[in-house]
C-alpha positions in Angstrom: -0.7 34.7 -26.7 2.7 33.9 -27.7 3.0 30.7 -29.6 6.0 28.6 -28.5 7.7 25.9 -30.7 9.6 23.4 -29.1 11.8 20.6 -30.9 10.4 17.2 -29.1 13.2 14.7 -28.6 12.5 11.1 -29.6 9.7 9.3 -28.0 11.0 6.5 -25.8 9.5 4.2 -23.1 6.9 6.0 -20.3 8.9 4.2 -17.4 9.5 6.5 -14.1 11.9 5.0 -11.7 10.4 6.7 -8.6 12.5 6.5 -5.8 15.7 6.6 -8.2 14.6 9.9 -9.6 16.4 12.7 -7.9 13.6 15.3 -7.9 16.1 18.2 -8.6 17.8 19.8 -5.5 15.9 22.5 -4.1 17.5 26.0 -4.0 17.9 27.1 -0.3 16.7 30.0 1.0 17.0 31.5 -3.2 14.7 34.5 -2.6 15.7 35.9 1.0 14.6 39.7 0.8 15.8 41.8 3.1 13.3 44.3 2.6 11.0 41.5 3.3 10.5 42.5 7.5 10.4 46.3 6.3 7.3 45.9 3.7 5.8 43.7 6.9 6.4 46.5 9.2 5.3 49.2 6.6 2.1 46.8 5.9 1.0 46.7 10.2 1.7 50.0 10.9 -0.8 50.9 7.9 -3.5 48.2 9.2 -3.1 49.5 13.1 -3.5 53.7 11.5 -6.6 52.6 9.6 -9.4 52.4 12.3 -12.1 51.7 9.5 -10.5 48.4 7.9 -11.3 45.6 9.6 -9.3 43.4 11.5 -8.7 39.3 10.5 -10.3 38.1 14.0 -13.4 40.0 13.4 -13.6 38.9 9.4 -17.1 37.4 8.6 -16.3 33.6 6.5 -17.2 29.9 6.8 -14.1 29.4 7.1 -14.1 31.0 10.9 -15.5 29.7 14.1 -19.3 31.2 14.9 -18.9 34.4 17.2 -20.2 32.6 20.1 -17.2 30.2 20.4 -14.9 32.9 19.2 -11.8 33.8 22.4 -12.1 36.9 23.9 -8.7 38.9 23.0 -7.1 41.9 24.6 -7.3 45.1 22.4 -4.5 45.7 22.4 -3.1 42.6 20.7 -2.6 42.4 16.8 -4.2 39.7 15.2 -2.2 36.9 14.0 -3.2 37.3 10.3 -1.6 40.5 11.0 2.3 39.1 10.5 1.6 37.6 7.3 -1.6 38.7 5.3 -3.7 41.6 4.9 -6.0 41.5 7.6 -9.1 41.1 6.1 -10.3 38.3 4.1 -14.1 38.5 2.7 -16.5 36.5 3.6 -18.3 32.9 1.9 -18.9 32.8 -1.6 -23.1 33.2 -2.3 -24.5 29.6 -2.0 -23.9 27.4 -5.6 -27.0 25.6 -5.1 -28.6 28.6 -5.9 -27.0 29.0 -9.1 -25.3 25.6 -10.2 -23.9 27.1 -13.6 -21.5 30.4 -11.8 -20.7 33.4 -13.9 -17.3 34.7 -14.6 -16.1 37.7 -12.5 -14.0 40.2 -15.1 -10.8 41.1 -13.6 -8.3 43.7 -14.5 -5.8 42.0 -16.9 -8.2 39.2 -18.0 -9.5 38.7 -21.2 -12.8 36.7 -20.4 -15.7 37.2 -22.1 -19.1 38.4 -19.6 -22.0 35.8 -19.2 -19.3 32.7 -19.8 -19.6 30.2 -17.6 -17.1 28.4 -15.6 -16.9 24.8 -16.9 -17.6 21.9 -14.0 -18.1 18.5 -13.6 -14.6 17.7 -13.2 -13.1 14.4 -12.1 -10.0 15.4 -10.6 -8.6 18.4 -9.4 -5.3 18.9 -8.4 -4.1 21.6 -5.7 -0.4 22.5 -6.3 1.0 25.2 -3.8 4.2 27.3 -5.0 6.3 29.6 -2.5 10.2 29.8 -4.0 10.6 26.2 -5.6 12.3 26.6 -8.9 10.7 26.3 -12.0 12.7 22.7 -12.6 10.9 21.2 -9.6 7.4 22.4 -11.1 8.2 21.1 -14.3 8.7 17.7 -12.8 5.9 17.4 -10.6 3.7 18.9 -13.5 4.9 16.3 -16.3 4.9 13.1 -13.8 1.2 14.8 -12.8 0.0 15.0 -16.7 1.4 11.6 -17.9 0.0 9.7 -14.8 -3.6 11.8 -16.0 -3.2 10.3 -19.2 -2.5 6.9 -18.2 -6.2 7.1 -15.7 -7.7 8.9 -19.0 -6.9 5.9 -21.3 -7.2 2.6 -19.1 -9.1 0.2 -20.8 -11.7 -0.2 -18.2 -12.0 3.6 -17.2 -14.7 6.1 -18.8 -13.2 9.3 -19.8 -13.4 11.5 -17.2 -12.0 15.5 -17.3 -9.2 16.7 -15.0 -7.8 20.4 -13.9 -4.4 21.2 -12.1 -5.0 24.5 -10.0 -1.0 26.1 -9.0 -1.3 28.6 -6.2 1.6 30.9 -6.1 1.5 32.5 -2.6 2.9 35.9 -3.6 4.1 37.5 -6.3 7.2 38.8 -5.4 8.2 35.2 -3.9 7.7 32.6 -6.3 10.4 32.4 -9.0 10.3 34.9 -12.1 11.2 32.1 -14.6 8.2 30.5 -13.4 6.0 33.6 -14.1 7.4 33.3 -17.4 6.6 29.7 -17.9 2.9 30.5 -17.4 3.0 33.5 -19.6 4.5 31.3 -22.6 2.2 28.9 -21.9 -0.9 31.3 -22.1 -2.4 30.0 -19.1 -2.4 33.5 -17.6 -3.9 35.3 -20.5 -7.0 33.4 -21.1 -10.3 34.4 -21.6 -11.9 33.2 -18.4 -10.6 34.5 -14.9 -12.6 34.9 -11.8 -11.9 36.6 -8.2 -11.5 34.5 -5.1 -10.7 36.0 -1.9 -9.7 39.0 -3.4 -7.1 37.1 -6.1 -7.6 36.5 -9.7 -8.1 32.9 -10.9 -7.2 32.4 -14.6 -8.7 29.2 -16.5 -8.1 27.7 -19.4 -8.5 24.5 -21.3 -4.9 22.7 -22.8 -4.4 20.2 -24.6 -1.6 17.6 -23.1 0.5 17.6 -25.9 1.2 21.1 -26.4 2.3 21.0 -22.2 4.2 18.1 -22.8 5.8 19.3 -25.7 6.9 22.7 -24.0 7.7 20.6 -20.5 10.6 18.3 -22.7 8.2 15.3 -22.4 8.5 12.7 -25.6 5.2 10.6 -26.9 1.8 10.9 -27.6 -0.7 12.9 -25.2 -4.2 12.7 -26.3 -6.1 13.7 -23.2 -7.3 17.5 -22.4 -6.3 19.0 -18.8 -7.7 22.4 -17.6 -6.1 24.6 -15.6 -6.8 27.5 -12.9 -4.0 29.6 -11.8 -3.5 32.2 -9.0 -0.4 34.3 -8.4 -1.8 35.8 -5.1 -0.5 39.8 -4.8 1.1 38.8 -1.8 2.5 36.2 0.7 -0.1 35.2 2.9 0.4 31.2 3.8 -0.3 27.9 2.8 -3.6 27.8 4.6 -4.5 30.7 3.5 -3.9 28.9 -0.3 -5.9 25.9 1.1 -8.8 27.9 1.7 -8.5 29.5 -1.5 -8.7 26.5 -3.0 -11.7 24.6 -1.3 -13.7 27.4 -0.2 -13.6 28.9 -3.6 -12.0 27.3 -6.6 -13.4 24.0 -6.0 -17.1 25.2 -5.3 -16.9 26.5 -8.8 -15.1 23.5 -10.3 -17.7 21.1 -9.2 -15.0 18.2 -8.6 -15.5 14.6 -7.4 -12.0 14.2 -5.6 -9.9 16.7 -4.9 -5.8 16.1 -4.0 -3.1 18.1 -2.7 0.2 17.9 -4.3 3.3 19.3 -3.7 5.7 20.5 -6.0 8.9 18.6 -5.5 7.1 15.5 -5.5 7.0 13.6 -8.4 4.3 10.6 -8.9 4.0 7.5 -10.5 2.5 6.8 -14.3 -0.4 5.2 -12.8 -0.6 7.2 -9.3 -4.2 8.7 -10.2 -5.0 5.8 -11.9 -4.8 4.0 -8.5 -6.5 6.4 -6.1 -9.4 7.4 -8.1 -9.8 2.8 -8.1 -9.1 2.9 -4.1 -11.8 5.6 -3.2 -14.5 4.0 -5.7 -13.9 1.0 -4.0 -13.7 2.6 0.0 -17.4 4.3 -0.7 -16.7 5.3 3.6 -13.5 6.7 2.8 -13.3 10.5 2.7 -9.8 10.9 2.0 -6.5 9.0 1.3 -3.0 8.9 1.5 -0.3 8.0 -1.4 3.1 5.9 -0.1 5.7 8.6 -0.3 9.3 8.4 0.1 12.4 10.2 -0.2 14.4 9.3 -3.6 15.9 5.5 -2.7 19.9 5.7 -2.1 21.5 4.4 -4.9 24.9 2.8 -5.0 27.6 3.3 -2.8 27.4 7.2 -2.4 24.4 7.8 -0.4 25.2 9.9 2.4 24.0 9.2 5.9 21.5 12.3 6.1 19.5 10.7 2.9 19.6 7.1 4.4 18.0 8.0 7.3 15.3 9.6 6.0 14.4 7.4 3.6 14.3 4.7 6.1 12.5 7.1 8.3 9.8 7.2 5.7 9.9 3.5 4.6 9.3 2.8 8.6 6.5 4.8 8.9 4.9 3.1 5.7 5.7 -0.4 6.6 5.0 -0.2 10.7 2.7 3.0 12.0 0.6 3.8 8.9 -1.0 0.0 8.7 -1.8 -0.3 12.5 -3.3 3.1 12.4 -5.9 2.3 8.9 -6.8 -0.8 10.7 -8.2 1.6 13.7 -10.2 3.8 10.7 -8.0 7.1 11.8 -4.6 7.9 9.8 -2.9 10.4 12.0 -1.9 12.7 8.8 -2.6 13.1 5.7 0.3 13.8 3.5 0.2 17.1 1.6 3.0 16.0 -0.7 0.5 13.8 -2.2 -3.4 13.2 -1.1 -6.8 12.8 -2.0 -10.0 14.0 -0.6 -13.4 13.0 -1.7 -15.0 16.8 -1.9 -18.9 15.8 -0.7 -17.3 14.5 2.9 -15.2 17.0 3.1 -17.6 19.9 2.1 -21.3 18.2 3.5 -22.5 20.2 6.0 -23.7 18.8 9.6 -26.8 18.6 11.1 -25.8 21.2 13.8 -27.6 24.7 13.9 -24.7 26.1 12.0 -24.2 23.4 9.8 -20.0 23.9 10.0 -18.3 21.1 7.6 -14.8 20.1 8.0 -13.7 22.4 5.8 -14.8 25.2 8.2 -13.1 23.9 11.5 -10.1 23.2 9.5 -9.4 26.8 7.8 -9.5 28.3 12.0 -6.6 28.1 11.7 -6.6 31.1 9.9 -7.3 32.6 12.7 -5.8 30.8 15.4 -4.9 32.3 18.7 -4.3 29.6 21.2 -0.8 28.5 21.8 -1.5 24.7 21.2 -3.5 25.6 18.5 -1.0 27.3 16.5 1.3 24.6 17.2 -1.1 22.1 15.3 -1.3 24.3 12.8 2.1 24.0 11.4 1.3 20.5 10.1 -2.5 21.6 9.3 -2.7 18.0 7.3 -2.7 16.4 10.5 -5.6 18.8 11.5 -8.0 17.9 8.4 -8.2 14.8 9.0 -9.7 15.0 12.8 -11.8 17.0 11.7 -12.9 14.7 9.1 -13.0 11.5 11.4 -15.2 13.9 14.4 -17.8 15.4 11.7 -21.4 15.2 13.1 -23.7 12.3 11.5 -21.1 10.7 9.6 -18.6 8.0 9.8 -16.2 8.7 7.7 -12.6 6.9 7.3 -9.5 8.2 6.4 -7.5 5.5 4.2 -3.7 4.7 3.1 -3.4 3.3 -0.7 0.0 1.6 -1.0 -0.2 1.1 -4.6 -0.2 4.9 -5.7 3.1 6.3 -5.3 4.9 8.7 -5.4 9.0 10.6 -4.5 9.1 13.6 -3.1 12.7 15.5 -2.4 14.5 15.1 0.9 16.5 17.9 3.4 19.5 18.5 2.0 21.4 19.7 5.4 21.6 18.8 8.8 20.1 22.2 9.7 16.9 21.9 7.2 16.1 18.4 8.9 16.1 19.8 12.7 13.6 22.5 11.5 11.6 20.3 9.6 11.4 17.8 12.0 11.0 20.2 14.9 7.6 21.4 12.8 6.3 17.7 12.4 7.1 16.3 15.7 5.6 19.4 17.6 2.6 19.8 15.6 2.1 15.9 16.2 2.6 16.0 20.0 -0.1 19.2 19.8 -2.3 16.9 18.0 -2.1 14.2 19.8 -3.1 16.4 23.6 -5.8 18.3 21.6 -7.2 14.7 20.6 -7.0 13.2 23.9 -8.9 16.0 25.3 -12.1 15.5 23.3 -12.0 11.7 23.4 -14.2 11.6 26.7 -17.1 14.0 24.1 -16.9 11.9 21.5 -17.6 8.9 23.5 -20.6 10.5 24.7 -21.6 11.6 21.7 -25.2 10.1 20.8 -24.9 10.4 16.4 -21.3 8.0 17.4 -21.6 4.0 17.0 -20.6 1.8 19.6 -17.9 0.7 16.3 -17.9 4.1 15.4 -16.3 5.1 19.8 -14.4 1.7 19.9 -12.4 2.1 16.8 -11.6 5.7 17.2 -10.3 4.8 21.6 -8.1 2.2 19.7 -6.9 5.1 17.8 -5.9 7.3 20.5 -4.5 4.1 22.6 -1.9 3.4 19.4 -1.5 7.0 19.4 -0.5 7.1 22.9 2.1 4.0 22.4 3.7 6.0 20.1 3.8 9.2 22.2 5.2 7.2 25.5 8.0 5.3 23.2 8.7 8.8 22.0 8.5 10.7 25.4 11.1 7.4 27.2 13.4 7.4 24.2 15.7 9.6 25.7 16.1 8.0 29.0 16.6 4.9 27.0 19.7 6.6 25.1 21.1 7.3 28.0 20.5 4.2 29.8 21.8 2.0 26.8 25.2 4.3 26.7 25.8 4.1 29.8 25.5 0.2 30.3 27.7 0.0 27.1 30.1 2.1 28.5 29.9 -0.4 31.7 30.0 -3.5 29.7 33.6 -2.0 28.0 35.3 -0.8 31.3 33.9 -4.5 33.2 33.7 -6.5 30.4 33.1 -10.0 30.7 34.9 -11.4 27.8 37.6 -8.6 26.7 37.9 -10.1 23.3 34.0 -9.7 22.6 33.9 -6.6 24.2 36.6 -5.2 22.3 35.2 -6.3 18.5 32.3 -5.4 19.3 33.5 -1.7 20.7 36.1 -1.3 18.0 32.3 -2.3 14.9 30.6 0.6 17.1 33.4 3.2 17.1 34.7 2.3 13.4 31.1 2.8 12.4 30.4 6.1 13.7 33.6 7.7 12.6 32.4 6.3 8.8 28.8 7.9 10.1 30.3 11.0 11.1 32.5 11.2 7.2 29.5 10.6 5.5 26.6 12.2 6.8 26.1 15.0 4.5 26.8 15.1 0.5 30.3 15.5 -0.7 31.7 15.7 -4.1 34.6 13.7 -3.0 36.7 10.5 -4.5 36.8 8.7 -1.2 32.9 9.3 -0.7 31.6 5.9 -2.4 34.6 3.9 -0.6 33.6 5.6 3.1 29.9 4.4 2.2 30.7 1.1 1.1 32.9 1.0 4.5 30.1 2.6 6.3 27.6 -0.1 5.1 29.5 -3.1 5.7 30.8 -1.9 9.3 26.9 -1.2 10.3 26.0 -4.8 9.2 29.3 -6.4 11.2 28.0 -4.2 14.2 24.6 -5.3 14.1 25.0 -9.2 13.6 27.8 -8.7 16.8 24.7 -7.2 18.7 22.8 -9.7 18.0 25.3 -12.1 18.9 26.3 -10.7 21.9 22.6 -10.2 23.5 22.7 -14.3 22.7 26.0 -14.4 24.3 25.3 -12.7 27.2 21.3 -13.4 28.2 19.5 -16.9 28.5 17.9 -17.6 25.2 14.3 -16.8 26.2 15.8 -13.0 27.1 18.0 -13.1 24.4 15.3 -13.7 21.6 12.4 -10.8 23.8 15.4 -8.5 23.2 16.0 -8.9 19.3 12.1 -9.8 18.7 11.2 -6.1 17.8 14.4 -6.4 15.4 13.5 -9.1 13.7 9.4 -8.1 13.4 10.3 -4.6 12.0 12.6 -6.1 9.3 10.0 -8.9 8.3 6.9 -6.6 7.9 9.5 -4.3 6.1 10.5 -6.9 4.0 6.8 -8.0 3.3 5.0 -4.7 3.2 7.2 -2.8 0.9 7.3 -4.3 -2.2 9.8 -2.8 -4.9 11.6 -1.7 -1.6 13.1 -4.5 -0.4 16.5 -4.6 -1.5 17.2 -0.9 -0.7 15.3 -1.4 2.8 17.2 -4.4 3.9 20.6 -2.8 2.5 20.5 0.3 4.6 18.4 -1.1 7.9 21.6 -2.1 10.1 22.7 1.6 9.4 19.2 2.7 10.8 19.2 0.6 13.2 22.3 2.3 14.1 21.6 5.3 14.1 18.2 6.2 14.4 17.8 6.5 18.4 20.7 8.8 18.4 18.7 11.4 15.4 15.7 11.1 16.5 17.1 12.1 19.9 18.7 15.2 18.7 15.7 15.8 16.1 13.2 15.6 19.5 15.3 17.8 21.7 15.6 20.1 18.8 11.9 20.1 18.5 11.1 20.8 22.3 13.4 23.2 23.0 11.9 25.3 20.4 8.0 24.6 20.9 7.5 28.2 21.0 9.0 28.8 17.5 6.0 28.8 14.8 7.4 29.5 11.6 7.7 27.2 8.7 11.2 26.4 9.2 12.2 25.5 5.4 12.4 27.0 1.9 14.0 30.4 4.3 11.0 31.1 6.6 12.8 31.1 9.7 12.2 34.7 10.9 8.9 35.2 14.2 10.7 39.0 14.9 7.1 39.9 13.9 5.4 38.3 16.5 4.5 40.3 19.4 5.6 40.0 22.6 2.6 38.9 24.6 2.5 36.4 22.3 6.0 34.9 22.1 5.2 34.9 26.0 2.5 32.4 25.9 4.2 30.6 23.4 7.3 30.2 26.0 5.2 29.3 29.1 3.6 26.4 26.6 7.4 25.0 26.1 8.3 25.5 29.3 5.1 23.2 30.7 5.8 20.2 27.8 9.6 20.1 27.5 10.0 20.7 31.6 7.8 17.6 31.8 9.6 16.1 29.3 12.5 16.4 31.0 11.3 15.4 34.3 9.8 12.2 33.2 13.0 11.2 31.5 15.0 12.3 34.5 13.0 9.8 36.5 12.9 7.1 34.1 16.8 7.4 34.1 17.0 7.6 38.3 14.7 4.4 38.2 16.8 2.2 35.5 20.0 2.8 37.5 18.1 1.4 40.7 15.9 -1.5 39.1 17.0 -3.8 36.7 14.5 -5.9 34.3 12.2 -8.8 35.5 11.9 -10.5 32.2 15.4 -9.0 31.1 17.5 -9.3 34.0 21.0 -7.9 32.0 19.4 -5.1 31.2 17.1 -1.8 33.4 14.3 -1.7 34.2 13.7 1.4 31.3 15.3 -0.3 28.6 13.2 -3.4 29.0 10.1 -1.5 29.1 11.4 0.0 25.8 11.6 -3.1 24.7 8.6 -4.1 25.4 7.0 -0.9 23.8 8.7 -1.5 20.5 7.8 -5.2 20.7 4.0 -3.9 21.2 4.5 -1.4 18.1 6.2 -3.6 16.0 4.2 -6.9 16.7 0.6 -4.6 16.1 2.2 -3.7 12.7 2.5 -7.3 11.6 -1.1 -8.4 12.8 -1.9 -5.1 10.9 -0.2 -5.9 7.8 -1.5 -9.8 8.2 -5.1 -8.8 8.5 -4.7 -6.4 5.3 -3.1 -9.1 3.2 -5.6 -11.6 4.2 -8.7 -9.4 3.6 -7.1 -8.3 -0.2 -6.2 -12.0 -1.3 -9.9 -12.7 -2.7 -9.5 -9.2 -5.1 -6.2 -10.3 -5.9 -7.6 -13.9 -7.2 -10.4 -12.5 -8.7 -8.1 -9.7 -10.3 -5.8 -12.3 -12.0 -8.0 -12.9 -14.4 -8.4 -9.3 -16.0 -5.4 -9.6 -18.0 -6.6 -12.8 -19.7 -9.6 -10.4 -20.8 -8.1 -7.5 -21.4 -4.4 -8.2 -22.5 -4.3 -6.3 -25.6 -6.1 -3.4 -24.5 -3.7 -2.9 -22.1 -0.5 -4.1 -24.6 -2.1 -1.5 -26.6 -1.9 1.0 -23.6 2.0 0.0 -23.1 2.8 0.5 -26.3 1.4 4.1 -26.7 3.0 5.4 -22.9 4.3 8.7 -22.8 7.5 9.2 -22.2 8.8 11.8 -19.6 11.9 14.0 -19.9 15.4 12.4 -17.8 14.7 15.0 -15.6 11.3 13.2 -14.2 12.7 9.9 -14.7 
């Protein structure tokens, strides 16, 4: 092993600046290989000549369903493993009950020794899945990961506890070279312990911090030991396919208590770990959490449109759906940018004759076949956490910890949001049907609580407010333009109508200059412009619904306004400033993206790839298949469409009975964001109310332990500017 010196800069303050941190800008579409579609060709044509290999559906695992639920498919069709993995994967790993102290497997390349055992009992393990990120983005996400390790390590009230980062490369000839590099100069590649998992070599070795740190750029002193296990598979074969890797294998072997997913890109806080592993030893019911993540916070006057809106996109969905949906026991997702799981729920088996654990219905996906399934399966943390929440003989929660948090990077383009969006929102919608369709089983269910059926219907009830403010938000678009475009051409005072006309139009040319990033002079002066012509527009609005309705209408129409920026303003602390700065621009313009982002998304229900970091290309898929995939569009967008076609025919006819300015549609939008936005604050309410007692009882820990921790702050490491 190659020893590596490294001159290590002057140790200043540990202080990371989350959202401020630009995580550094993803590469698009780096490694596009044109011989990529040939070697998949080459790699079917082999599979479909070889009668005697095996074939993916017909593999043998935990991971996949029992045969007696498996569909029956035509021969002729090529399994879907097919497109993007060899298609066999072996079967379960012999039992570890059996042998609790696992023996390494020698593989070619590594230099283990036979008879050494794989060290377990961890703490802490942490899954990070690489594709084509560049080796600056791991380097971030691997020092904020190590220095918020040592800050849990050495809390004064924590015992010591051991930790081991696992990286996942899915491929070797599609993650970067320099990072191949990286974990050759590091040695963690050439160690004397590897073992084989699904066919791929796991190398594990024990670090200490500091030598990481010093290699990674990071000043200050590291005194803590992290292990880690790495795994450059031999060839691209998806990110579930890297999940099962990891818990059907790695973890097994590891032993851990918690388990977390992190992706690289995202960059977490000094005391992120530090605050999850307090949250689930505090939530003995929960089996797996979610971190508040958010896009890098605009700062100054620069910040283009495009990284506005999703920030606020995400602040939204911390601050309004996420709280009402913990109070109901069932977060709809849970985050792969940055999670933890608490490995005996998700890993206990059930009491059923085949004793599947969630782990085993959520890796079908490997195999899935059914058109609505593979739709769910492009956001598969949504599906790990039903699966989770409907395991036999338990009642398990899945949990939101506000406190741990953490940046990850945001779409650069236009054209990387649609995609990205178009993967969320459909694998959501797929959710949401596929959730609805077992609720009348789990209610019946006799291993359920009455607590157990009741929270879980007020689950699917907020989950179906959301869907119906979704599905009506178009024919709301178009029922608000069209009564604005009334209100200018009859206007009832022309002087009103023309300031407030002349804020809207002078505030979407200034959207439409700034939306994406430019290297421009005039780009912080059209932003500034931008901002202050969205706050005119919105206090006109606001103004003019007083203006024109009685004041009981007036204030029913700006309620939802005023809710969503109070629980905002209340939920988010740290956020507030940047929230309440950019919200009139949301305001703004959020209908109008999301519109574009949810026609986008249907219109392309069929399409299953990833969508980002260059995977764009289904020509593999086979025909019969891209034909059930179009005949499952065709039946949700079509009714869709229809729905919204009637909601629009019945808001030109019927105008409001609590709201007569406005239709009939618009005030039932209303009403549905009033609903959403008014659960939120009783949400919120009910969550500040039940943590006041910790937080009294908590004020007195620094009065007991001040200088242990002024000892802590003094010693902080300090990460590169990069991660800061």
């Amino acid at each position: 092993m190659s020893e590596v010196t490294t001159t290590r800069p002057p140790a200043v303050q540990n202080s990371i600046d989350l959202h401020s941190a630009q995580p550094a800008r993803r590469q698009r579409h780096i490694r596009r290989r044109d011989a990529a579609r040939p070697l998949l060709d080459r790699r079917r044509r082999t599979s479909l000549a070889s009668p005697q290999r095996p074939q993916a559906g017909l593999a043998i695992g935990r991971f996949l369903p029992p045969a007696s639920s498996q569909r029956k498919v035509e021969a002729t069709r090529e399994p879907i493993l097919a497109r993007a993995a060899p298609p066999w994967i072996p079967g379960p790993p012999p039992s570890l009950a059996a042998d609790p102290e696992p023996r390494l497997a020698l593989s070619d390349g590594a230099f283990g020794q036979s008879g050494e055992a794989i060290e377990r009992g961890f703490k802490n393990v942490f899954c990070m899945t690489l594709y084509n990120e560049p080796l600056e983005q791991l380097k971030n996400s691997l020092t904020a990961l190590i220095a918020s390790i040592e800050a849990q390590e050495y809390e004064a009230h924590a015992p010591t506890t051991k930790s081991c980062i696992v990286i996942i490369a899915d491929g070797r000839d599609r993650v970067d070279p320099d990072i191949l590099q990286f974990f050759q100069s590091l040695g963690l590649v050439e160690t004397g312990s590897s073992f084989l998992a699904l066919g791929e070599t796991v190398h594990f070795s024990h670090r200490r911090a500091d030598d990481i740190m010093a290699t990674l750029g990071a000043g200050g002193q590291f005194r803590c030991d992290v292990s880690f296990a790495i795994c450059v598979k031999n060839m691209n074969r998806g990110k579930l396919h890297s999940h099962a890797l990891f818990f059907q294998r790695i973890c097994p072997a590891l032993g851990p208590d918690l388990c977390y997913q992190l992706d690289v890109g995202t960059v977490v806080a000094a005391d992120a770990v530090s605050k999850l592993v307090a949250y689930m030893a505090e939530e003995p019911d929960v089996a797996a959490a979610a971190s508040r993540i958010l896009t890098p916070t605009p700062q100054g006057a620069a910040a283009s449109t495009l990284s506005v809106w999703q920030y606020m996109d995400f602040v939204t969905q911390k601050a309004v759906t996420w709280p009402t949906e913990v109070a109901s026991g069932y977060l709809s997702v849970i985050p792969g940018q940055f999670c933890v799981f608490r490995w005996s729920a998700v890993s206990a088996p059930s009491s059923d004759i085949g004793g599947e654990r969630p782990l085993d219905t959520y890796l079908r996906g490997l195999n899935a076949i059914a058109p609505l399934e593979r739709v769910m399966f492009l956001a598969e943390d949504r599906v790990f956490g039903n699966e989770i929440v409907l395991a036999r003989d338990k009642s398990w929660r899945i949990g939101y910890c506000p406190a741990a948090q953490a940046t990850t990077d945001a779409c650069d383009t236009f054209g990387e949001l649609l995609r990205q969006r178009r993967r969320w929102q459909n694998s959501a919608l797929a959710v949401r049907l596929w959730l609805w369709g077992r609720l009348p089983a789990y209610l019946a269910r006799p291993d359920k609580s009455a607590f157990d059926k009741a929270r879980f219907t007020g689950a699917m009830l907020w989950q179906g407010l959301l869907t119906a403010s979704e599905v009506m938000s178009p024919a709301f678009l178009v029922l608000l333009l069209l009564a604005a475009a009334g209100g200018l051409i009859h206007p009832r005072s022309e002087v009103i109508s023309a300031a407030v006309g002349g804020a809207l139009a002078a505030v979407g040319g200034l959207v439409w200059l700034t939306f994406a990033n430019r290297t421009s002079r005039w780009q912080s002066r059209l932003c500034l412009a931008r901002d202050v012509a969205a706050t005119l527009a919105v206090v006109s609005l606001l103004g003019l619904a007083f203006y024109v309705n009685p004041l009981q209408q007036a204030a029913l129409l700006v309620a939802p306004v005023v809710l969503m920026a109070g629980v905002i303003t209340a939920s988010m602390p740290g956020q507030r400033s940047a929230a309440l700065r950019h919200l009139s621009l949301y305001f703004l313009t959020d209908r109008l993206i999301s519109f574009v982002l949810y026609g986008y998304a249907l219109a392309n229900m069929h399409n299953v790839t990833w969508g980002t970091k260059g995977l764009t290309d289904d020509s593999g898929a086979e025909r019969a298949e891209k034909r059930r995939m179009l005949r499952l569009r065709t039946v949700i967008a079509g009714s869709v469409i229809a729905v919204n076609l009637a909601f629009v025919v019945l808001g030109l006819e019927h105008s409001g009975i609590w709201i007569k300015s406005v239709s009939s549609i618009v005030e039932i939008f209303v009403l549905l964001c009033l609903a959403v936005a008014g659960t939120a604050v009783a949400a919120w309410a009910v969550s500040a109310g039940s943590a006041l007692p910790s937080l009294c009882r908590a004020g007195a820990i620094p009065l007991l332990c001040g200088h242990a921790g002024q000892a802590f702050q003094a010693r902080r490491p300090a990460l590169p500017e990069e991660a800061r």
